[in-house]
TIVEX-44589 format. One record per residue (C-alpha): x, y, z. Coordinates in steps of 0.05 Angstrom, whole numbers. Example, Ala and Ser with C-alpha at 12.3 -4.5 7.8 and 13.67 -1.06 7.14 Angstrom:
BEGIN
xx; yy; zz
246; -90; 156
273; -21; 143
This chain:
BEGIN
xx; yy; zz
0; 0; 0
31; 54; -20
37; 126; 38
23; 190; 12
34; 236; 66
4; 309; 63
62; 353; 87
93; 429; 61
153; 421; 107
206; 400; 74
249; 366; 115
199; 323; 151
169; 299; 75
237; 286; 53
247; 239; 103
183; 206; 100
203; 191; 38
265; 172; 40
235; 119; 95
184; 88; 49
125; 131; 40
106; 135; -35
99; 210; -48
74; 282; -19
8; 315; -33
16; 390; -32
-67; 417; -17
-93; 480; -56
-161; 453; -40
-196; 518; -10
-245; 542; -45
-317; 548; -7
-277; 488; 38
-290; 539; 98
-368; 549; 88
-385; 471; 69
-339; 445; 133
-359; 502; 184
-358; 475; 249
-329; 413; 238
-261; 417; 264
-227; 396; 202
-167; 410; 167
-157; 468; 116
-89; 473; 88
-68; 545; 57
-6; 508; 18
9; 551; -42
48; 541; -114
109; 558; -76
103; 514; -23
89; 465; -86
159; 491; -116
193; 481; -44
166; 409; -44
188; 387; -116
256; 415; -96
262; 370; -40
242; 309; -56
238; 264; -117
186; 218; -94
111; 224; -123
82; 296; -117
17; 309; -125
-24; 374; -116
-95; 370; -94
-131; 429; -124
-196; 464; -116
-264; 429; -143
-279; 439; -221
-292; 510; -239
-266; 570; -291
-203; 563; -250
-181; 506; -256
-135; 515; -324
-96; 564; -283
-87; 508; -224
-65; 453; -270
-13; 493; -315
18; 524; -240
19; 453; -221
48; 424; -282
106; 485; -284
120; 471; -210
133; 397; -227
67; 357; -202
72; 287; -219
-3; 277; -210
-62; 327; -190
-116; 307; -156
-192; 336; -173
-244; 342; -97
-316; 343; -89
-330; 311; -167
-389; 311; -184
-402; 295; -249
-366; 267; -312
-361; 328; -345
-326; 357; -296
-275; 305; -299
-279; 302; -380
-254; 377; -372
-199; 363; -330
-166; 311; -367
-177; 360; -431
-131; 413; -387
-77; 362; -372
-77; 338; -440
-28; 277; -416
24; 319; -384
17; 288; -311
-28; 240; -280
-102; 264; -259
-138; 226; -191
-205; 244; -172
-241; 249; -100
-308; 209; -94
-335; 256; -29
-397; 269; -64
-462; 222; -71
-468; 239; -142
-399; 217; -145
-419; 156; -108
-470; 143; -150
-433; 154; -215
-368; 115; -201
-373; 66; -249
-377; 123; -309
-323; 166; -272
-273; 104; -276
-281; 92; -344
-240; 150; -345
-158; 146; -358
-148; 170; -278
-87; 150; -242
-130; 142; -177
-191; 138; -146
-205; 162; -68
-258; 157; -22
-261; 212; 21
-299; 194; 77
-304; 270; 111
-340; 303; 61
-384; 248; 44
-404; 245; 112
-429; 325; 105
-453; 311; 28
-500; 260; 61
-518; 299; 120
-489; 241; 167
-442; 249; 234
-410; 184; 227
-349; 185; 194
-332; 111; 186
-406; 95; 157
-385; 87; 91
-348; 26; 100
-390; -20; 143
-458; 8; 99
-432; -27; 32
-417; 44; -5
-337; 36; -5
-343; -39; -21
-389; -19; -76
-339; 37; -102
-283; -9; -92
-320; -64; -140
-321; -9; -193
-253; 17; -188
-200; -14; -236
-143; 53; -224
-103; 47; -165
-152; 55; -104
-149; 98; -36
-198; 106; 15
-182; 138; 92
-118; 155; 136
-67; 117; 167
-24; 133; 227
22; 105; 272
8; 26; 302
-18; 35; 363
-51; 99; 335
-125; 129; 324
-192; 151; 360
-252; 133; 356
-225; 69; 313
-158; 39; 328
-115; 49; 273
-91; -22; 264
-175; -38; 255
-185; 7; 198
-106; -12; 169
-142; -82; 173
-195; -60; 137
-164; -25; 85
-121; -82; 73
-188; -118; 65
-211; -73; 10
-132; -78; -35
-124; -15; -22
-79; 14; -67
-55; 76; -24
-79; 115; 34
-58; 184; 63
-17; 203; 127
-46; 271; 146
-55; 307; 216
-58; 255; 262
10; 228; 232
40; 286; 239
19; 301; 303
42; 224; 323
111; 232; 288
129; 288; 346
199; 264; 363
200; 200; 327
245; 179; 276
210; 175; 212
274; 121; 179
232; 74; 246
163; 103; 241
155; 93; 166
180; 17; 164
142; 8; 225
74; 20; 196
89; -13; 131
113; -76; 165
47; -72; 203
8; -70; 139
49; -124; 105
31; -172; 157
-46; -153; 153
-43; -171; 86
-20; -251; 109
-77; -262; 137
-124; -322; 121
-191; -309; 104
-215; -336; 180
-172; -274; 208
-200; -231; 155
-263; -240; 174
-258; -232; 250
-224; -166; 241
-272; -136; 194
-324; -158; 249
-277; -122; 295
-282; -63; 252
-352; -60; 246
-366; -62; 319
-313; -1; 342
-347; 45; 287
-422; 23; 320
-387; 34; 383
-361; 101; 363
-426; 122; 328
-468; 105; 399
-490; 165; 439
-463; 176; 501
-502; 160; 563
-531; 217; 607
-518; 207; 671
-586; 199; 716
């Protein structure tokens, strides 16, 4: 399973790198981000194209650049990605094939194009979006969950949708965030590693909660660490499989129960 870790700081995605992870994912995504996420303590990155240029320069692993959803800026996005020396870019919130048809008109070939399915029309229109020459496909669970109107994060993939996506998918296929063994609230990590395993998984992302578990560690033991971990979920027979995927499915009930009043 390949580790794309969302990072601007050089150093830090260097090594990350240079310790296994696949690649970097520089995030322009902004645009109305703020008004459809209000209130729900999520990340918004403000990386810009020279933070994009910083990150090419230091690294030569896989760089992508998330940019904002389809709209009459998006030529301008993909040729300041292209000239800063993306590898890949990555399109949020699709919605519809044309919008995707567009996109791959504006990089013409030049670099790879992934899309995010975070959208129910995407949902529902997966199997026409990956008909498409993408380089990936992602689930992102987040903004699905506020698409649908839902406060349970991990719904997706004990309600059928991501198994459903994933049976569409042919392109390399992503779907959640890893961290740290050991790591991860409401579901331990190593569950939803397991379950991502599960799925063949293509790649995942390392974002906040990485970072924030990577304080003082040293990525060239961190980095190993966690793809060691997911190289031995993947040897496991179909009996283990199962009972993990049950384990799964009950810490994301668990998670989703409300809490008891006290009397």
């Amino acid at each position: 399973m390949d580790l794309l870790l969302f990072t601007v700081d050089p150093g830090f995605g260097r090594d990350v790198v240079a310790a296994g992870a696949a690649g970097i994912v520089v995030d322009w995504e902004r645009r109305g981000k703020a008004r459809r996420q209000a209130g729900e303590g999520t990340q918004i990155n403000t990386d810009t194209l020279e933070d994009l240029v910083r990150m090419r320069a230091a690294t030569d692993g896989r760089l992508l650049c998330r940019v904002n959803g389809a709209g009459p800026w998006t030529a301008g996005e993909v040729e300041d990605a292209l000239a800063a020396g993306a590898d890949e870019i990555l399109l949020p919130m699709v919605r519809t094939a044309a919008e995707v048809d567009r996109t791959l008109d504006l990089v013409a070939g030049r670099c790879g194009l992934g899309i995010l399915v975070e959208t129910q029309d995407a949902v529902d229109r997966v199997a026409e979006l990956a008909r498409r020459p993408l380089s990936r496909i992602y689930v992102g669970l987040n903004d699905l969950r506020i698409d649908r109107r839902s406060t349970e994060l991990f719904r997706p993939l004990v309600d059928g949708t991501v198994d459903a996506v994933r049976a569409a998918v042919p392109q390399p296929f992503g779907v959640g965030g890893l961290t740290l063994p050991g790591g991860g609230f409401p579901v331990p990590g190593m569950l939803l590693a397991a379950e991502l395993v599960r799925l063949r998984t293509g790649f995942t992302f390392l974002r906040r909660s990485f970072t924030a578990d990577m304080a003082g560690r040293d990525p060239f033991v961190e980095v190993p660490r966690l793809l060691a971990a997911l190289a031995g979920l993947a040897e496991a027979d179909p009996l283990t499989v199962a009972d993990r995927r049950a384990d799964f499915v009950a810490a994301v009930e668990r998670a989703a129960a409300p809490v008891p009043v006290p009397a």
